[in-house]
C-alpha positions as a LaTeX table, in Angstrom:
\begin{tabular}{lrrr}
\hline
Residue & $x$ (\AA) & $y$ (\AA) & $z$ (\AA) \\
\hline
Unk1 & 94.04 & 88.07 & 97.38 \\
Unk2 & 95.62 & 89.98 & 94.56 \\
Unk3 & 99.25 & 91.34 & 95.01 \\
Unk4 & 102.10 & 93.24 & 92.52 \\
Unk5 & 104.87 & 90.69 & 91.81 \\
Unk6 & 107.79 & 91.17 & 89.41 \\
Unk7 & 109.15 & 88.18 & 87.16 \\
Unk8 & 111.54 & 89.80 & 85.09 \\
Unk9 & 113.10 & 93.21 & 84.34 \\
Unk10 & 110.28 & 95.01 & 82.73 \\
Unk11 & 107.74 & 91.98 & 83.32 \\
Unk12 & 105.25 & 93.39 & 86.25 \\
Unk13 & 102.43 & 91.39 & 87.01 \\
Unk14 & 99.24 & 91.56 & 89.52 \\
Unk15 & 98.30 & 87.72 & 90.53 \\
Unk16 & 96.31 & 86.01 & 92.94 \\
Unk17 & 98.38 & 85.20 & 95.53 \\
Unk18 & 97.39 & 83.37 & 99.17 \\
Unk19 & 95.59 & 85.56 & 101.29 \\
Unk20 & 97.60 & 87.50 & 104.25 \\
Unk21 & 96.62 & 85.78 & 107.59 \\
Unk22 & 98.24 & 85.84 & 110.95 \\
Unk23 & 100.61 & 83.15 & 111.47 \\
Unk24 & 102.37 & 84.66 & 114.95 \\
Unk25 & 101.40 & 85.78 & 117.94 \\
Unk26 & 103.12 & 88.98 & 117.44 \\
Unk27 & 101.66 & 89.92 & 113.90 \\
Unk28 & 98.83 & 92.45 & 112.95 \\
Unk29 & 97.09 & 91.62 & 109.20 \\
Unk30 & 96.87 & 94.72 & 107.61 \\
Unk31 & 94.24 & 95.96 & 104.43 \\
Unk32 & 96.06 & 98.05 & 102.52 \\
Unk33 & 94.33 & 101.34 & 101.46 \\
Unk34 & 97.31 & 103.00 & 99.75 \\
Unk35 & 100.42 & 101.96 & 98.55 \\
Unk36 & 103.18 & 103.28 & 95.72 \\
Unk37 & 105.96 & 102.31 & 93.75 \\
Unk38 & 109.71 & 103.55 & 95.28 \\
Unk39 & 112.66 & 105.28 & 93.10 \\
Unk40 & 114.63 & 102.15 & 94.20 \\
Unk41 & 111.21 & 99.77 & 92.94 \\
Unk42 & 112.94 & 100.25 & 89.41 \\
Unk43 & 116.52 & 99.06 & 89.86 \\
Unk44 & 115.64 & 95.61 & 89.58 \\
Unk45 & 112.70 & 96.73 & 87.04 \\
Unk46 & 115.82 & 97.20 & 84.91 \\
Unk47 & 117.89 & 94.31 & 85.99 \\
Unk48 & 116.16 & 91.65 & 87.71 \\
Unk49 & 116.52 & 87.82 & 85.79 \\
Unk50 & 114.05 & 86.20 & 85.05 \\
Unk51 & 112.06 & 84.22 & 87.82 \\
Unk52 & 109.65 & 81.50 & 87.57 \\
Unk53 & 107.70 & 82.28 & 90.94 \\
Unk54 & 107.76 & 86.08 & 91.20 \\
Unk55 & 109.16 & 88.53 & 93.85 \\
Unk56 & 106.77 & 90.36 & 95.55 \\
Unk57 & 106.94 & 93.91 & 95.56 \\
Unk58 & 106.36 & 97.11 & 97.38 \\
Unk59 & 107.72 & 98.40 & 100.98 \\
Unk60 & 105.69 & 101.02 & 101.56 \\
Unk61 & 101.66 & 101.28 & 102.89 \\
Unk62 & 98.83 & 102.47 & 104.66 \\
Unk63 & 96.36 & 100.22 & 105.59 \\
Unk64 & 93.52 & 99.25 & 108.38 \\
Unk65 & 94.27 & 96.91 & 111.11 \\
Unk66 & 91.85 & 93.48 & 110.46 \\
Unk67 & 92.87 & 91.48 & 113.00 \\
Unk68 & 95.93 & 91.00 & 115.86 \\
Unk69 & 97.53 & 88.12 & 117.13 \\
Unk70 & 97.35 & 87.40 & 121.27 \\
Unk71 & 100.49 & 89.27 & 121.85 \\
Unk72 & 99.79 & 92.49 & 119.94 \\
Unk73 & 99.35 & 95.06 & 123.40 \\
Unk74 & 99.22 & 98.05 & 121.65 \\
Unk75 & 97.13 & 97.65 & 118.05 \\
Unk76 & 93.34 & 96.68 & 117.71 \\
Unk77 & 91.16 & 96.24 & 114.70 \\
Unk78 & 89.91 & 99.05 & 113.10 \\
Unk79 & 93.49 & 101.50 & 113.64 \\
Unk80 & 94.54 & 103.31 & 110.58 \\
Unk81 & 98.42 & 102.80 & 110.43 \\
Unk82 & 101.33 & 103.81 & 108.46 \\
Unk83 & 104.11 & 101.08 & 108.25 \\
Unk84 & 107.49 & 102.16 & 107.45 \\
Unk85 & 110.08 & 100.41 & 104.60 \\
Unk86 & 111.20 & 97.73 & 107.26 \\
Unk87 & 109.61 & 95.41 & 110.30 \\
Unk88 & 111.31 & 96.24 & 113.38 \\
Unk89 & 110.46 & 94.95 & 117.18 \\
Unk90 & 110.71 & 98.38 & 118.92 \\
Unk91 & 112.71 & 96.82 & 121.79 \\
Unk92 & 115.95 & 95.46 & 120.81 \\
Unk93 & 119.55 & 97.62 & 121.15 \\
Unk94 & 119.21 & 98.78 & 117.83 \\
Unk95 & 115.92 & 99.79 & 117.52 \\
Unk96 & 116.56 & 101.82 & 121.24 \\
Unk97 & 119.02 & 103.71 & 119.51 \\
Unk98 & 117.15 & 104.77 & 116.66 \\
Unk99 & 118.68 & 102.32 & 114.04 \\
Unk100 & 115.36 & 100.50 & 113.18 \\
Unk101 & 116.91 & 99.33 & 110.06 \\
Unk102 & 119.13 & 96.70 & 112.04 \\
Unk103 & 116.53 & 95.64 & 113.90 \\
Unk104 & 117.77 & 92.13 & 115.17 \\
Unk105 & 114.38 & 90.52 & 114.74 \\
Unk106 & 113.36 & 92.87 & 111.61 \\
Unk107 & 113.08 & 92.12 & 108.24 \\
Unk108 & 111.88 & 93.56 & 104.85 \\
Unk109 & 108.54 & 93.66 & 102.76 \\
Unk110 & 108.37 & 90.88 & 100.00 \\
Unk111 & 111.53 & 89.31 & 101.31 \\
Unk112 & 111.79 & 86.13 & 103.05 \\
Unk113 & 108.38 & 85.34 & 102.92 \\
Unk114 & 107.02 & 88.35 & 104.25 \\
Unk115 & 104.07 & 90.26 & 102.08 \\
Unk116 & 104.90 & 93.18 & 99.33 \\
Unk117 & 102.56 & 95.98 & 100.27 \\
Unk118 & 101.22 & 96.68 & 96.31 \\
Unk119 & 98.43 & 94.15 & 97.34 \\
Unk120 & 95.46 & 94.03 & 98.97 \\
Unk121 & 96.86 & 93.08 & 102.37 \\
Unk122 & 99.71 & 92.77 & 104.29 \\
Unk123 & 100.63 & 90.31 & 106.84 \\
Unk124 & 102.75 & 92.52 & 109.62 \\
Unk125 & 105.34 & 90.74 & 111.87 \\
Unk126 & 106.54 & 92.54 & 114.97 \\
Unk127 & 103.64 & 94.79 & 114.29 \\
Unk128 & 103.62 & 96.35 & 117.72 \\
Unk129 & 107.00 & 97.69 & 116.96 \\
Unk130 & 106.41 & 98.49 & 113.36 \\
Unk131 & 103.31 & 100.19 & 112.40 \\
Unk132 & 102.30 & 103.80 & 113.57 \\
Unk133 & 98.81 & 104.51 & 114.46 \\
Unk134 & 97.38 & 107.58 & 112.34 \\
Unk135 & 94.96 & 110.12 & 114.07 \\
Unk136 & 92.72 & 110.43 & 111.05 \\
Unk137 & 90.16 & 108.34 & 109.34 \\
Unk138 & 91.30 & 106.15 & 106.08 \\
Unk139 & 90.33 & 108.59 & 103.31 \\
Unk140 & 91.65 & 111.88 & 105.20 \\
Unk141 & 92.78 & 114.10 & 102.80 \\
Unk142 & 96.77 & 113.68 & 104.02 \\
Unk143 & 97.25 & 110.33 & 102.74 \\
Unk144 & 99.33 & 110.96 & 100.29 \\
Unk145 & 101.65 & 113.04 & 102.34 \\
Unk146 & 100.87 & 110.04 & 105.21 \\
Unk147 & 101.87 & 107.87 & 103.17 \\
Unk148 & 105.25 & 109.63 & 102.48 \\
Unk149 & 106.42 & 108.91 & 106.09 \\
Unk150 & 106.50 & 104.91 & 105.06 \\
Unk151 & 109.92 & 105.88 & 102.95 \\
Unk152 & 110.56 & 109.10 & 101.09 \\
Unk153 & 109.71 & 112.04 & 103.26 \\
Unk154 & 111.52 & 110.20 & 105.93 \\
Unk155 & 114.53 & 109.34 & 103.65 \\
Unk156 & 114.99 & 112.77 & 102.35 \\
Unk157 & 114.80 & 113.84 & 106.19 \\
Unk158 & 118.03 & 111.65 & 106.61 \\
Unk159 & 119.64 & 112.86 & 103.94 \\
Unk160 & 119.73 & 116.45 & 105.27 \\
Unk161 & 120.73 & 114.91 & 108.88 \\
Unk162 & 123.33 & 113.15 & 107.87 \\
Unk163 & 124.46 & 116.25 & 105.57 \\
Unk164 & 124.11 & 118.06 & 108.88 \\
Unk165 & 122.07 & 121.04 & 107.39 \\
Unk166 & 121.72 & 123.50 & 110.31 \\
Unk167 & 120.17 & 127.31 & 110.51 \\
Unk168 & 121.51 & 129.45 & 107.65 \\
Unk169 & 122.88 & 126.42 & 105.93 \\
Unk170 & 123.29 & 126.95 & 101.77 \\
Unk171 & 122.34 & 123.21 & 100.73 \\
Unk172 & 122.43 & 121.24 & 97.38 \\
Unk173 & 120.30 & 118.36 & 96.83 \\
Unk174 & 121.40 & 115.97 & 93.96 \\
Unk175 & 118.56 & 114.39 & 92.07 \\
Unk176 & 115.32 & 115.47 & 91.48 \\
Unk177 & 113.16 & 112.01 & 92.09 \\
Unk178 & 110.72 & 111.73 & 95.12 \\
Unk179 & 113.28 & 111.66 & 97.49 \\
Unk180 & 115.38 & 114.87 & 96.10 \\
Unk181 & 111.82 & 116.93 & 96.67 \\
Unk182 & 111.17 & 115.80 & 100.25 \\
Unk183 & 115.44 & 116.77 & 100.75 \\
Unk184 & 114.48 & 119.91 & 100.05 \\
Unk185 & 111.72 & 120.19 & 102.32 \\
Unk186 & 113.83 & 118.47 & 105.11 \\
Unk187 & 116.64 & 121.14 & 104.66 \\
Unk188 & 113.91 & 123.69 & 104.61 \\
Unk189 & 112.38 & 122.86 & 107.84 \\
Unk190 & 115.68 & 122.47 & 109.33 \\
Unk191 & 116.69 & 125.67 & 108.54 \\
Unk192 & 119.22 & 125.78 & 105.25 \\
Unk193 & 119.38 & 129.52 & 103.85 \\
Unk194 & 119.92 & 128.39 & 100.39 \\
Unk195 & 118.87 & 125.43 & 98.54 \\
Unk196 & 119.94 & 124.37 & 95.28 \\
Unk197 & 118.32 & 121.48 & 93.71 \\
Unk198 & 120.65 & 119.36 & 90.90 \\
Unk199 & 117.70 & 118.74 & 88.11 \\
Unk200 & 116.88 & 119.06 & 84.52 \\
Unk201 & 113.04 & 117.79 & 84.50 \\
Unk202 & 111.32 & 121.16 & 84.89 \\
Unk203 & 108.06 & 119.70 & 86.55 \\
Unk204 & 110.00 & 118.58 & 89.10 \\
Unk205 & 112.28 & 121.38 & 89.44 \\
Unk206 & 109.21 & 123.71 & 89.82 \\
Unk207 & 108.06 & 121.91 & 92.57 \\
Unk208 & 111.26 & 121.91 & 94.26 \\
Unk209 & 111.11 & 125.93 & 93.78 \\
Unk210 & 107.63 & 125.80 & 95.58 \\
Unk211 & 109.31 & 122.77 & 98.54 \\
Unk212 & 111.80 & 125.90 & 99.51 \\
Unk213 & 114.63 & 125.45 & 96.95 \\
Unk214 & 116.33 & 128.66 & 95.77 \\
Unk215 & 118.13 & 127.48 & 92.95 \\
Unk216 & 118.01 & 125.38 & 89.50 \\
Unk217 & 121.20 & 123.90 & 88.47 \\
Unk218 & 120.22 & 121.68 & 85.31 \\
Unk219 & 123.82 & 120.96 & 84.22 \\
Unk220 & 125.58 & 117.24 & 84.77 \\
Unk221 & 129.24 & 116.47 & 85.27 \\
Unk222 & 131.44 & 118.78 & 85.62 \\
Unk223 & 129.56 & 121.81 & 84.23 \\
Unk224 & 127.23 & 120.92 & 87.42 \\
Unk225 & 130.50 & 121.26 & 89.32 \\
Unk226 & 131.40 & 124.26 & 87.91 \\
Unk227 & 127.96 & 125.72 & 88.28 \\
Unk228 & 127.44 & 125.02 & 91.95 \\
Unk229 & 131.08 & 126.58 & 92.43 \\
Unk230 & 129.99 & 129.82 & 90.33 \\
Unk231 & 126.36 & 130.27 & 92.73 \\
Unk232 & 128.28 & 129.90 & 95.97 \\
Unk233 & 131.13 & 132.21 & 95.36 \\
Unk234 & 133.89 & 129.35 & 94.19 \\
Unk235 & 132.98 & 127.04 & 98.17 \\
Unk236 & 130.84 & 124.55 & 97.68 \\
Unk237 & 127.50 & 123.91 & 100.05 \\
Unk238 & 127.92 & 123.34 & 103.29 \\
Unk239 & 125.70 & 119.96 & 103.07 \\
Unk240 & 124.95 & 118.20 & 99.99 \\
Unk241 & 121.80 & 115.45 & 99.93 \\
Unk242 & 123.07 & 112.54 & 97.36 \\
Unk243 & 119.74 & 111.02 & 96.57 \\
Unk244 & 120.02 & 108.90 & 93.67 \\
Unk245 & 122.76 & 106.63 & 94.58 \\
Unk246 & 124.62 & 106.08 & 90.96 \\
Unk247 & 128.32 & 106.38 & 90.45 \\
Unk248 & 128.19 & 109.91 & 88.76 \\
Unk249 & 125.55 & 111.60 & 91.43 \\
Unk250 & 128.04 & 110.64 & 94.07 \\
Unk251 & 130.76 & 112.04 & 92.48 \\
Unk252 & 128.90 & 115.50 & 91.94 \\
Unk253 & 127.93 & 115.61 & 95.74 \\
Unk254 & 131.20 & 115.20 & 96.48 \\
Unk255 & 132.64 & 117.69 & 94.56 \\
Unk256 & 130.32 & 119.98 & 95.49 \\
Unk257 & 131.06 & 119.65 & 98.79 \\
Unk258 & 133.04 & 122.91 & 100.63 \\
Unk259 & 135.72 & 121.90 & 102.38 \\
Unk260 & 134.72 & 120.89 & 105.93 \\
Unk261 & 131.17 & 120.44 & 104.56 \\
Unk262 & 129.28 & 116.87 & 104.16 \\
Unk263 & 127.05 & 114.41 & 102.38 \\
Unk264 & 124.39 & 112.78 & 103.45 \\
Unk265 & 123.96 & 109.31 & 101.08 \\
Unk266 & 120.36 & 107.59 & 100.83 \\
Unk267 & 120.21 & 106.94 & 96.91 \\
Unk268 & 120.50 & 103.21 & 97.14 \\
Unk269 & 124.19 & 102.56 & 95.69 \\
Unk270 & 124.61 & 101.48 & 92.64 \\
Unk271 & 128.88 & 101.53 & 92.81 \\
Unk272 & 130.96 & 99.33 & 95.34 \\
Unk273 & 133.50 & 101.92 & 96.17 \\
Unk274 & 133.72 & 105.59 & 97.24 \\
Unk275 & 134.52 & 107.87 & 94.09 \\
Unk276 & 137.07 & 110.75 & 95.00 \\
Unk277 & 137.60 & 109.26 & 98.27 \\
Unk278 & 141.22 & 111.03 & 98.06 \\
Unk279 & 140.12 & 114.20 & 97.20 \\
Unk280 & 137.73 & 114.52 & 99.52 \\
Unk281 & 139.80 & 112.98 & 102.64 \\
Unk282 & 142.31 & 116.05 & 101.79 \\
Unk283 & 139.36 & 118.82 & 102.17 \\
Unk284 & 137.96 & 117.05 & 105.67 \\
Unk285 & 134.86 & 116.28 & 103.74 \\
Unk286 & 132.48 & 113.94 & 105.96 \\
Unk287 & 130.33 & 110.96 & 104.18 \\
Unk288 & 127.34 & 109.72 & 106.18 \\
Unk289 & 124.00 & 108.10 & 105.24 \\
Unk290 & 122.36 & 104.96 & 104.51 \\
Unk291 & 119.34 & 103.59 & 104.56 \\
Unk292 & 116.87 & 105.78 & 106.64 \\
Unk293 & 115.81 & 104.75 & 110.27 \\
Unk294 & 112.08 & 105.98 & 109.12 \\
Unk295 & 110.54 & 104.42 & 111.84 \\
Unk296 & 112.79 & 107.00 & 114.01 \\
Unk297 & 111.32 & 109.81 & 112.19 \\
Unk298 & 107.89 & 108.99 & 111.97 \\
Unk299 & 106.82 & 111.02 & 115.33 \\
Unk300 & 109.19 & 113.85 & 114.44 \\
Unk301 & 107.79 & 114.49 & 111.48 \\
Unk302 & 104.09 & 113.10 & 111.75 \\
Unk303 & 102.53 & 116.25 & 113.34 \\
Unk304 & 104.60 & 118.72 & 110.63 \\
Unk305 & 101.84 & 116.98 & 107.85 \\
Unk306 & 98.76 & 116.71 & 110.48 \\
Unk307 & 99.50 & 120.55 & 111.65 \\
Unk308 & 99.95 & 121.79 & 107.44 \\
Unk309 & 103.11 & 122.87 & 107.58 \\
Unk310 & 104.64 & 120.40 & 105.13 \\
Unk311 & 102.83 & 118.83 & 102.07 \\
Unk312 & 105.33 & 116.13 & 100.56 \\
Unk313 & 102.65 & 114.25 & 99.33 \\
Unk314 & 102.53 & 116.60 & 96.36 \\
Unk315 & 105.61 & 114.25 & 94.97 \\
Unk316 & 102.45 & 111.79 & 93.66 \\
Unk317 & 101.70 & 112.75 & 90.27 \\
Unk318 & 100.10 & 110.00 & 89.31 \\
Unk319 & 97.55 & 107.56 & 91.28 \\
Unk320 & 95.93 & 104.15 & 90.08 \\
Unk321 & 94.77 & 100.77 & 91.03 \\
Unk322 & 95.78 & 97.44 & 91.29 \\
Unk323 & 95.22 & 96.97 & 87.46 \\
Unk324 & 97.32 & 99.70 & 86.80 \\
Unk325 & 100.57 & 98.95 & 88.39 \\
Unk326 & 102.32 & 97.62 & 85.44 \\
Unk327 & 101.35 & 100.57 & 83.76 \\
Unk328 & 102.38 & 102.49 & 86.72 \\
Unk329 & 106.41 & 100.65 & 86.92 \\
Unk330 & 106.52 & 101.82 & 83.24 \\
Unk331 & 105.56 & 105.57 & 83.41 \\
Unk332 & 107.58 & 106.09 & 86.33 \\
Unk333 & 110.50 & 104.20 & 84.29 \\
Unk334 & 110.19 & 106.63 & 81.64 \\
Unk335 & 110.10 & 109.23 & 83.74 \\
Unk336 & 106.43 & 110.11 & 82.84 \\
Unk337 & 105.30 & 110.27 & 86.66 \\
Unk338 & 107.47 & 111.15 & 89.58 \\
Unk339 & 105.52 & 108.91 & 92.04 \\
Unk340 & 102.65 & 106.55 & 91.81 \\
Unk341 & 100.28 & 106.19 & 94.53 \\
Unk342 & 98.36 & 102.91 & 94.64 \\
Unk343 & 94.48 & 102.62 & 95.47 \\
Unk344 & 94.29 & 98.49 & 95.95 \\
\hline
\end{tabular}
């Protein structure tokens, strides 16, 4: 089968690779029928050394069920699915508390041996606690905003609960990638007053305006800061999303903060330590966040897209096939697409 592996920063390759199959009884093999390239997909597109057997890549797909292994109760061939970023069993401690992401029996796509979902199939461990079942055929019209639940739309969802937006909330949402977008509609739908979106790409701003958000702030640094300050009477926001996890985004969220107020964190960190962790212990600002529980979300937020009343699958700008990932890595690199959506 062909599948998306990186060798290099920059050096993004499609290559026969051996075919998914089942190897345990617990594992589904998936077809994938859409994938995309993630925000976080581009850190080591930047940075990665060079490798002489590549790293497969992608964490985030739709795809039919093909075949189950003898322990699989709950899948069957022929299910449209949805898998989320990471494999997770469904039954252990963590996973009953809502922290799929430390799954003791979990893992990660394109790490230790498992598949990377830009490919033409996947091979799914744990699958009965991992993938979601989808009540719609496999080219519904939704899949793009389906396909959000894997990853972004759920991400941006944990920004705003960890931010603990709440009813008549004024929120500000740092970064103005995929993830940024579906903050804003997570802070809509949980009821923020006032969103103000931290952005200077104007295509992506003006979708934010039509996702809920009230305001444009375009400036960086401390003209951001100041900014912010000005449109919310010298306080702050009461919850700030921080989704693009470098060293200055983290610092803006936290000075934009109101005292008492918090920050949810999801942009993958790109800093070992807290900026402005003194200034922000003085004004009893709270820091939460991580990487997002999506699994968790999924049936929270599933029938929002199946009823219309969200559509964060309008964050793919761009859609292409195998043959065009490369292409794909270096548009969104450039920041020429917001998202790519993958047709394998």
């Amino acid at each position: 089968m062909r599948a998306t592996l990186m060798f290099g920063a920059g050096d993004v390759r499609v290559e026969e690779v051996p075919d998914a199959s089942i190897a345990e009884p617990t594992d589904a093999l998936v077809r994938v029928t859409r994938a995309c390239i993630c925000g976080s997909d581009l850190w080591p597109y930047k940075s990665l050394p060079s490798l002489d057997d590549g790293q497969p890549m992608g964490h985030e797909f739709i795809g039919v069920v093909e075949d189950v292994g003898a322990d699989v109760a709950h899948l069957k061939r022929g299910d449209v699915v949805v898998a989320p970023f990471v494999v997770s069993d469904g039954t252990c401690d963590f996973c009953a508390e809502g922290l799929h992401t430390s799954c003791v029996n979990g893992g990660v796509w394109g790490v230790g041996g498992l598949d990377g979902a830009q490919g033409e199939a996947v091979r799914v461990p744990q699958a009965d606690g991992t993938l979601v079942p989808l009540p719609v055929e496999v080219d519904d019209a939704l899949m793009p905003s389906l396909l959000t639940l894997s990853d972004v739309f759920a991400t941006g969802h944990h920004a705003a609960v960890s931010a603990r937006v709440k009813e008549g909330d004024t929120v500000a949402v740092v970064g103005d990638g995929a993830v940024g977008l579906c903050g804003v509609i997570a802070a809509r739908r949980l009821g923020a007053e006032r969103i103000l979106i931290l952005g200077r790409h104007e295509e992506r701003t003006s979708l934010a305006r039509e996702f809920g958000a009230t305001d444009v702030v375009s400036e960086r640094g401390k003209e951001a800061t100041a900014r912010v300050r000005e449109l919310t009477g010298g306080t702050g926001a009461h919850a700030v999303l921080e989704c693009v996890g470098t060293e200055d985004a983290l610092f803006t969220a936290l000075k934009i903060a109101r005292s008492g107020g918090a920050v949810g964190r999801v942009g993958v960190p790109q800093v070992e330590s807290l900026p402005g962790a003194q200034e922000t212990f003085m004004r009893n600002v709270t820091v939460s966040g991580g990487v997002a529980p999506a699994r968790a979300y999924i049936p929270e937020l599933l029938p929002e897209i199946l009823e219309g009343r969200v559509e964060p699958g309008r964050v793919f700008d761009s859609e292409i096939d195998l043959d065009g990932v490369p292409d794909g890595y270096r548009a969104m690199n450039e920041r020429e697409a917001i998202k790519v959506l993958i047709r394998p």
